[in-house]
C-alpha atoms as an extended CHARMM CRD file, in Angstrom:
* protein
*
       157  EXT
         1         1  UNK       CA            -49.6030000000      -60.8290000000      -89.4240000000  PROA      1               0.0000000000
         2         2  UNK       CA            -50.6440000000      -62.0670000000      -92.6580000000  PROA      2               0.0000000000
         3         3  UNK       CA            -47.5810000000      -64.1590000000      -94.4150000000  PROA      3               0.0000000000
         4         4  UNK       CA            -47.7030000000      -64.8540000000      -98.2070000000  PROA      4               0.0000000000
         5         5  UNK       CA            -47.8310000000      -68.3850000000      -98.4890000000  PROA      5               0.0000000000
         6         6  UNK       CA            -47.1870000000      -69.9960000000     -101.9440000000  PROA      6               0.0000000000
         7         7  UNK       CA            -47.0120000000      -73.6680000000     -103.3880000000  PROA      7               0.0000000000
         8         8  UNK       CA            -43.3540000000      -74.2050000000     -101.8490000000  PROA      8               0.0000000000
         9         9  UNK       CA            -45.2270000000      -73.5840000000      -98.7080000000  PROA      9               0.0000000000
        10        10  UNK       CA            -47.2080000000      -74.6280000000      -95.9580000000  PROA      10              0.0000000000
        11        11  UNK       CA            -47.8130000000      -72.0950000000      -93.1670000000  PROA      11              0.0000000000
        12        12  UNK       CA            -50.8880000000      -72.7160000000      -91.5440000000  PROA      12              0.0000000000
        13        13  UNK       CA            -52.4080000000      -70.5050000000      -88.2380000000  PROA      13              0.0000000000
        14        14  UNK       CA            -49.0370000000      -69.2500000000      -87.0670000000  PROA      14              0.0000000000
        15        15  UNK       CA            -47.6980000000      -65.5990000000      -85.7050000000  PROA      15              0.0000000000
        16        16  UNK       CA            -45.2000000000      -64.7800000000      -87.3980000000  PROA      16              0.0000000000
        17        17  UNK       CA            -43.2190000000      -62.1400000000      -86.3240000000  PROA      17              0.0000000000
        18        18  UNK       CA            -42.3600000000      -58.6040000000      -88.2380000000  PROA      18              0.0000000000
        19        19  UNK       CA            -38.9800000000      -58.9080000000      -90.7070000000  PROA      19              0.0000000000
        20        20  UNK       CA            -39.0760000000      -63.0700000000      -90.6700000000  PROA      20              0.0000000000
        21        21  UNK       CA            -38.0590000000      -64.6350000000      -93.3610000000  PROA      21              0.0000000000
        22        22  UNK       CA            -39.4450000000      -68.0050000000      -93.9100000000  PROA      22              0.0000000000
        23        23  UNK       CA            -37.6420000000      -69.6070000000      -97.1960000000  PROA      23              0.0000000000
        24        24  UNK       CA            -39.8450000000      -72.3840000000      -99.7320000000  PROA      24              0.0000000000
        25        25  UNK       CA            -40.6080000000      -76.1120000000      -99.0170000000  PROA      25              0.0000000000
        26        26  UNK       CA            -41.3870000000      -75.0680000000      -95.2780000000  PROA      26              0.0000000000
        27        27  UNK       CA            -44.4440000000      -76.5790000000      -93.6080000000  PROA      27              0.0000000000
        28        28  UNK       CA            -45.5180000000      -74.5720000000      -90.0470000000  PROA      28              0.0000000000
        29        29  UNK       CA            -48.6680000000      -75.1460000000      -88.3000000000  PROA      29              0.0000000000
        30        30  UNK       CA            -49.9450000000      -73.4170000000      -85.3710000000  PROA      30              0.0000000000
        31        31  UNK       CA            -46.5660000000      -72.5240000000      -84.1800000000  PROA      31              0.0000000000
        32        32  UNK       CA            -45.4280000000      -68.7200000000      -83.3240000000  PROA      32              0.0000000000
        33        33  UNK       CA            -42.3140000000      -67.0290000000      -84.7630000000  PROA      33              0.0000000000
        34        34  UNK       CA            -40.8120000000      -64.1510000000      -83.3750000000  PROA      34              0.0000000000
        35        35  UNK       CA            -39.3820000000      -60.8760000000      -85.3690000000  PROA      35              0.0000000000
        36        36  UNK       CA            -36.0190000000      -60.7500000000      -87.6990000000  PROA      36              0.0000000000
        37        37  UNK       CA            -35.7890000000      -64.7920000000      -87.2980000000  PROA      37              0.0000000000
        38        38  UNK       CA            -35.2070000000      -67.3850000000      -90.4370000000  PROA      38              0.0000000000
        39        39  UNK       CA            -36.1230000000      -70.4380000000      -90.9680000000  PROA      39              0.0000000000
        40        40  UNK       CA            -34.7260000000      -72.4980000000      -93.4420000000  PROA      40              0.0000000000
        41        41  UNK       CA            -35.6150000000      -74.6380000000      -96.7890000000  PROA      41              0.0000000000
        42        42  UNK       CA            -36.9810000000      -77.7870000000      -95.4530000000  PROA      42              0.0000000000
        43        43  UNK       CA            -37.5480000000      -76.9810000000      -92.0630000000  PROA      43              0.0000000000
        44        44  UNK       CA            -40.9150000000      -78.1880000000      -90.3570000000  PROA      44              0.0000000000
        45        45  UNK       CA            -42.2450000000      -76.7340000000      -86.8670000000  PROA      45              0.0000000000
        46        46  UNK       CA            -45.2990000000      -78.0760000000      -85.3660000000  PROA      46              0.0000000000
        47        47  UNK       CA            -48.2740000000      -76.5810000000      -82.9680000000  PROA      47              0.0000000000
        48        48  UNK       CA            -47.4270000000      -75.3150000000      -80.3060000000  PROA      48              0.0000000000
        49        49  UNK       CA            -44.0260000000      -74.5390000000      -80.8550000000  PROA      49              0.0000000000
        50        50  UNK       CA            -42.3170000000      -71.1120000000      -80.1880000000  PROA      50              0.0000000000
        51        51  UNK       CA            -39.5090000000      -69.4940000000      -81.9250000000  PROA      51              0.0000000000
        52        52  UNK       CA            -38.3570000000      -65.9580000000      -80.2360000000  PROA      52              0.0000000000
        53        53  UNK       CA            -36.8560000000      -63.5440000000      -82.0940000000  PROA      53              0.0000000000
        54        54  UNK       CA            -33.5040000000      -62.8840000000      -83.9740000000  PROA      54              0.0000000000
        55        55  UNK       CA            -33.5300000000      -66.9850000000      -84.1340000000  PROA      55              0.0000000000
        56        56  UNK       CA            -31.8290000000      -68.7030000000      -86.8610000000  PROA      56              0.0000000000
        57        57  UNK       CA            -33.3770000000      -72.3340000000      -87.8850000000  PROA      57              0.0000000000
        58        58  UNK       CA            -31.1530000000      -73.9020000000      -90.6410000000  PROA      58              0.0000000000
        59        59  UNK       CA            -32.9370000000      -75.8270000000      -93.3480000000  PROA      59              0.0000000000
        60        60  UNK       CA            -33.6090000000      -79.8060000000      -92.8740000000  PROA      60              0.0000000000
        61        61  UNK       CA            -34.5490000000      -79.1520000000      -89.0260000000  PROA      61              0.0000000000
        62        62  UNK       CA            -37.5550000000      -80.8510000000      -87.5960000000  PROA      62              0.0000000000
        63        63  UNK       CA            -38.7580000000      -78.5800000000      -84.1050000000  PROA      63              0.0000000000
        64        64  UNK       CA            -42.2870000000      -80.9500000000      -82.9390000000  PROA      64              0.0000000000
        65        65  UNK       CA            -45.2330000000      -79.6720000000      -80.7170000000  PROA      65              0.0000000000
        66        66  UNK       CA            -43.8030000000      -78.5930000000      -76.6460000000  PROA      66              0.0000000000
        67        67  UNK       CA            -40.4080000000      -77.1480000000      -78.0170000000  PROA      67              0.0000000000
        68        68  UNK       CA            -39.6560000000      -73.6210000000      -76.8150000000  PROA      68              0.0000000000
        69        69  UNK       CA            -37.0220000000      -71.8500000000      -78.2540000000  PROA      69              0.0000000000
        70        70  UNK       CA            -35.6340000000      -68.2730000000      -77.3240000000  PROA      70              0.0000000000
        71        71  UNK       CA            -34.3840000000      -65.4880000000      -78.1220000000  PROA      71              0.0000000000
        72        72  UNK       CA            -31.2280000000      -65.0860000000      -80.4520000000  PROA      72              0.0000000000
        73        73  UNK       CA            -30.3210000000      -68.8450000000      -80.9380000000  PROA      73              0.0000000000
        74        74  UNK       CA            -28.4490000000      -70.5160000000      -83.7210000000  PROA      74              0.0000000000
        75        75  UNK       CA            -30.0490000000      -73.9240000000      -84.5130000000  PROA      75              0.0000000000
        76        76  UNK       CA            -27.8350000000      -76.0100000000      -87.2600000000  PROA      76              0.0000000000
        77        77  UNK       CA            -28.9700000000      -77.7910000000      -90.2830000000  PROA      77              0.0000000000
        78        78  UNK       CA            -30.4000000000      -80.9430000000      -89.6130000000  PROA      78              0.0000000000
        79        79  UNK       CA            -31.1910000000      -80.6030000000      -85.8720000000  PROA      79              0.0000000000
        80        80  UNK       CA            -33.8910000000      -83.0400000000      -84.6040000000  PROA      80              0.0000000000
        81        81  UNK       CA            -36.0030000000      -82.3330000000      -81.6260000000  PROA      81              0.0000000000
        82        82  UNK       CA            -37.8870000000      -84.9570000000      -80.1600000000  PROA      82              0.0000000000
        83        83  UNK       CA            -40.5410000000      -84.9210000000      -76.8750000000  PROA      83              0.0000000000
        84        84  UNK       CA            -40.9710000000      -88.4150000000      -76.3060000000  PROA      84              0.0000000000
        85        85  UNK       CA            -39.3620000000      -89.4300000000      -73.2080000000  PROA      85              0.0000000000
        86        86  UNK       CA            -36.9180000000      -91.9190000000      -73.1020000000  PROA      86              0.0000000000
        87        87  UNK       CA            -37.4130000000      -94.7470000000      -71.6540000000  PROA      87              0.0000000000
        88        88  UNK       CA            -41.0150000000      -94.4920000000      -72.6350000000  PROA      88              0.0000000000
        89        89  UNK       CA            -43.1700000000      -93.3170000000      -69.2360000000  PROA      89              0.0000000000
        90        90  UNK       CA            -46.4210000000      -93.8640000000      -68.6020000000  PROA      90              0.0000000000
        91        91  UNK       CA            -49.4700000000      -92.2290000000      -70.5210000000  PROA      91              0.0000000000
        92        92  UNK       CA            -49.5050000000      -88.9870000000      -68.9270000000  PROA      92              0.0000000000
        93        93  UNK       CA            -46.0000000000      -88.4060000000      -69.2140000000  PROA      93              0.0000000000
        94        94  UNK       CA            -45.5760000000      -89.6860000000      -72.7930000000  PROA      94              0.0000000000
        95        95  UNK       CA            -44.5450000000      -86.6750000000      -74.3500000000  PROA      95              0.0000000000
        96        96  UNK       CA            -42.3930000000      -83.5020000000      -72.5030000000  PROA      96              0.0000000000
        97        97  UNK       CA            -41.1920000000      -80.1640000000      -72.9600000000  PROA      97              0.0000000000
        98        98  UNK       CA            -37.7120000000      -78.9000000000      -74.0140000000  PROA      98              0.0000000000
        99        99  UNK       CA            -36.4710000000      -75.3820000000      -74.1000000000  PROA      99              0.0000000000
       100       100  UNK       CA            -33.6080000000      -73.6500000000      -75.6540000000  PROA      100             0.0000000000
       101       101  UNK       CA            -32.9220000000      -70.6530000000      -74.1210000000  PROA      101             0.0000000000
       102       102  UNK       CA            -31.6030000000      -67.1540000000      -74.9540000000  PROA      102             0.0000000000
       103       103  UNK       CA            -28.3370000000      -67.3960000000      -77.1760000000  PROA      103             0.0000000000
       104       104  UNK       CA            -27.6320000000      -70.8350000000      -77.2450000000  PROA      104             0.0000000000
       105       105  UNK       CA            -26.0090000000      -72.6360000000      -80.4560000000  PROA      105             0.0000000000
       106       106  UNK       CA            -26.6970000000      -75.8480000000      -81.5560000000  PROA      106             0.0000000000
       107       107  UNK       CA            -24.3610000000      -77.5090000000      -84.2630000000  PROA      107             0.0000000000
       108       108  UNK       CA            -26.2620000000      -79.5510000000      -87.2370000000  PROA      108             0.0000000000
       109       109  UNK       CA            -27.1390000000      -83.1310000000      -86.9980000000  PROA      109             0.0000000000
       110       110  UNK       CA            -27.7190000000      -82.8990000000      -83.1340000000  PROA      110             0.0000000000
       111       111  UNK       CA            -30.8060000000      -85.0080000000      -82.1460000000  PROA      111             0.0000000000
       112       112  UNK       CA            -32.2470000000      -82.6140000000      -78.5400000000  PROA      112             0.0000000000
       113       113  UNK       CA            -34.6150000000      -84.9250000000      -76.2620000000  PROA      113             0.0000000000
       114       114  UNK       CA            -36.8070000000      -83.6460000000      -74.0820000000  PROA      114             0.0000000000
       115       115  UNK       CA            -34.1940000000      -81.2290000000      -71.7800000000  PROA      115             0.0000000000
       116       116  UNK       CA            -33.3970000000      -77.5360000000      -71.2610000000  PROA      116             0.0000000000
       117       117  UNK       CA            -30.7160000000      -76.3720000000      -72.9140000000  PROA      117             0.0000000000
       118       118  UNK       CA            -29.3210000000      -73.2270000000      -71.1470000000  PROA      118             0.0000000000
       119       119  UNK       CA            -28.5670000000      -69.3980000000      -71.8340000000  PROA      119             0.0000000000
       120       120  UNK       CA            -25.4310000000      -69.3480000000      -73.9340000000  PROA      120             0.0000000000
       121       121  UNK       CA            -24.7500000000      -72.6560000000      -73.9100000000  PROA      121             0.0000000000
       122       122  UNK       CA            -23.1780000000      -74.6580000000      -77.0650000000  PROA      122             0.0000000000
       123       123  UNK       CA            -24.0600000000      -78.1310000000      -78.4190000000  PROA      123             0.0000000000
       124       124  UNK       CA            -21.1970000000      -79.6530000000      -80.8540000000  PROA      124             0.0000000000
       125       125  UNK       CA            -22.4480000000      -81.6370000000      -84.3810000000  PROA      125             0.0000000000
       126       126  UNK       CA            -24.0140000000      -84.1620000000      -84.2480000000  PROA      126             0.0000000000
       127       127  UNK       CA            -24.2180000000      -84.4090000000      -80.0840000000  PROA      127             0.0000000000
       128       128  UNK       CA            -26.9770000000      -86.5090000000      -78.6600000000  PROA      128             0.0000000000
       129       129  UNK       CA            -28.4280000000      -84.4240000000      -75.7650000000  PROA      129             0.0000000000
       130       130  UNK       CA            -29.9850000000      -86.6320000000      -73.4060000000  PROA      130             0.0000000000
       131       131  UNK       CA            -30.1440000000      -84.3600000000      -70.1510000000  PROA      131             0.0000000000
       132       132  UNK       CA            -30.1520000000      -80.4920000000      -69.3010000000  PROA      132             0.0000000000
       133       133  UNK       CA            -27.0540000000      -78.9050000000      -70.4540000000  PROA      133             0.0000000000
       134       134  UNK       CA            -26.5090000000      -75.5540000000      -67.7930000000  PROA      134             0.0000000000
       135       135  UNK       CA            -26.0200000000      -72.0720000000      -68.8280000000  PROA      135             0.0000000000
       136       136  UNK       CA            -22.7820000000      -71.4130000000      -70.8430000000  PROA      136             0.0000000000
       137       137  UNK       CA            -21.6900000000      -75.2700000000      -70.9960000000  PROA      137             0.0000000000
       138       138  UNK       CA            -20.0070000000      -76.4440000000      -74.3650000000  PROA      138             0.0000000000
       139       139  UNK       CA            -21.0850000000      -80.0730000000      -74.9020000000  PROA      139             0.0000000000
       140       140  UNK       CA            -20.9920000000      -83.1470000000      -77.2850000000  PROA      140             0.0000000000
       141       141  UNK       CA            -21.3300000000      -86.0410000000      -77.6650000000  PROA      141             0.0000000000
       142       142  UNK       CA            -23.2600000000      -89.2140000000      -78.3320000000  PROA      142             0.0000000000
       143       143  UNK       CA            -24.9040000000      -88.3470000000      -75.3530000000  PROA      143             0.0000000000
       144       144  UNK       CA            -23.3160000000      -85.2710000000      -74.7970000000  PROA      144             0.0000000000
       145       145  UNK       CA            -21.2670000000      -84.6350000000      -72.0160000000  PROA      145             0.0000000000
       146       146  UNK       CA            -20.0890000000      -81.0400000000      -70.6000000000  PROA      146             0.0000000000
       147       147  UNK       CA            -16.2230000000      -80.2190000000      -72.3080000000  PROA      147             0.0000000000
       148       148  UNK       CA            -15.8870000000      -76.8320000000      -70.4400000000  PROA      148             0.0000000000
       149       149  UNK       CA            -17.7950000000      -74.1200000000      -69.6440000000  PROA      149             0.0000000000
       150       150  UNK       CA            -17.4690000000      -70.4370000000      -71.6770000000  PROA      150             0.0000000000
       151       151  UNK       CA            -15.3450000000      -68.2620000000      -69.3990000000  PROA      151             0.0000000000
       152       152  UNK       CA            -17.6130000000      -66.6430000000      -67.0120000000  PROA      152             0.0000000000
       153       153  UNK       CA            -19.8790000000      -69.9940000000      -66.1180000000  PROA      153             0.0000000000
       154       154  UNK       CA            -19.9070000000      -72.9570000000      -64.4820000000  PROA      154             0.0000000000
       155       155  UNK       CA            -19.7220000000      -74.2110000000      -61.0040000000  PROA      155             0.0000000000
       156       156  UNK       CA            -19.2150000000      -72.0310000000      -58.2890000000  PROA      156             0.0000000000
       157       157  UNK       CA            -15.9870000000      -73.5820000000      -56.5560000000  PROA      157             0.0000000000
């Protein structure tokens, strides 16, 4: 799909999906958007990157090359991704992955390493996510920890 781009913009070789909305002073480059998503004033996302549909990106977010995000997630203002491991590894392992899966939330100023986030699960402002956070867990955190789980998850007992 063709995408109007104008001087507020930069949106470079990307898919972007039917009924997006894409607001000014957004730079995307070889990324794919799904349909009815928006992302926000300010926002950058990288190559590579995937957005699925019905996904809301709040403005100020950065979302860098290998992150996958699903279908009918709420991503905050001011949400960082980052896919440099940490501690660095070596060269081949420099950079990884991380995936947000279907209808997770994740409050603004959270800064999301290289983990899986899981279906439905919630990250609180400003929560440092160092590891995977399983389906339907409610975290936060500088690093995050699990606080519950949303009625219906969790570990089997």
């Amino acid at each position: 799909m063709s995408y109007p781009v104008n001087d507020k913009q930069l949106i470079r070789d990307c898919e972007i999906g039917e009924g997006t909305k894409v607001w000014n002073f957004v730079n995307m480059y070889g990324c794919k958007v799904g349909r009815d998503s928006m992302i926000g004033t300010f926002v950058e996302v990288q190559g590579g990157a995937t957005i699925g549909d019905r996904t809301r990106v709040q403005s100020h977010t950065f979302i860098c090359e290998m992150v996958h995000i699903g279908n009918d997630v709420f991503v905050g203002h001011g949400v960082m991704f980052i896919n440099d491991t940490m501690p660095p590894q070596p060269e081949k392992d420099k950079w990884k992955a991380t995936y947000v899966k279907d209808r997770a939330s994740i409050g603004s100023n959270c800064t999301i390493l290289p983990v899986t986030i899981g279906e439905d699960a919630v990250v609180g402002a400003g929560a440092v996510v160092t590891k995977d956070v399983p389906p339907g867990a409610v975290v936060a955190g500088c690093p995050a920890r699990i606080l519950r789980y949303k009625e219906g998850f969790g570990p089997r007992r």
